[in-house]
N, C-alpha and C positions, 0 to 999 in steps of 0.2 A: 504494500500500500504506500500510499504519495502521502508526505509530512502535508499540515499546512502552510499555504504559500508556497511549496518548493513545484516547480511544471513539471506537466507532461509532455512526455515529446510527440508533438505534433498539436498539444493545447496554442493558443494561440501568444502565450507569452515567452519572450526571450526571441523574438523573429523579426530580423532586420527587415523596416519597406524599402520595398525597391520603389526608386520615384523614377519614373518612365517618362519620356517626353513625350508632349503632348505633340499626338499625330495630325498631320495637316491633312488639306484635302488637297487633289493632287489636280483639282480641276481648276481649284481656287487660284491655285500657286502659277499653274499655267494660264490664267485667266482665258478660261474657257468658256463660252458665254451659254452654248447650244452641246448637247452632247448627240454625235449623231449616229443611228441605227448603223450606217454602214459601215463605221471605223472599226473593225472588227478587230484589230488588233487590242486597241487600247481595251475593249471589251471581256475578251478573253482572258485580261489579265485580271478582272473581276468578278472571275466566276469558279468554283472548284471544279477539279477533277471529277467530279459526278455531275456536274452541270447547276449547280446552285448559285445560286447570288451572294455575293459575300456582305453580311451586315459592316450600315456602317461606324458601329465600334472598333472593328477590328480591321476594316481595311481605312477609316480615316476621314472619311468622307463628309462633306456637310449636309443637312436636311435637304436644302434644296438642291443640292448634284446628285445624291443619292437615290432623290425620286425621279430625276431626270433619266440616270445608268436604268434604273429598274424599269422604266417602260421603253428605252432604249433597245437593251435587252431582251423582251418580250416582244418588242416588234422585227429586230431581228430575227427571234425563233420564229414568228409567225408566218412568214415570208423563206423559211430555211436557211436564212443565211447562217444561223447557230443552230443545235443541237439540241432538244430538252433537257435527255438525259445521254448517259454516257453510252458510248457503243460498243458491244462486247465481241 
């Protein structure tokens, strides 16, 4: 058994924060105004290996680009220029 006060490992005390910088959006930086269906490159690089959208926590992105990518994206697939899902 664990004294009082002294941690367990994996409890939340005794754990350095990592302070992460804060992610930009990549549309912003490149002042992007329009995000368009055809660019498929810059696309792709927002989407996973199984064909998903990458939220924008984790790839950066602001409110307003991130809704732009995602029906971007979808009008892509609808027309085939992308993929739904992955192909095996």
């Amino acid at each position: 058994m664990f004294k009082r006060g002294q941690a367990r490992k994996g409890s939340g005390r005794g754990r350095r924060k990592r302070y992460l910088r804060k992610k930009i959006c990549r549309f912003c930086a490149d002042k992007v105004m329009q995000i368009d269906y055809k660019d498929l490159k810059r696309l792709r690089s927002l989407v996973t290996e199984r064909g998903k959208i990458i939220p924008a926590r984790i790839s950066g992105n602001c409110a307003k680009h991130q809704r732009q990518l995602t029906l971007a994206i979808k009008r892509a697939r609808s027309i085939a220029l992308m993929p739904y899902t992955v192909e095996k």
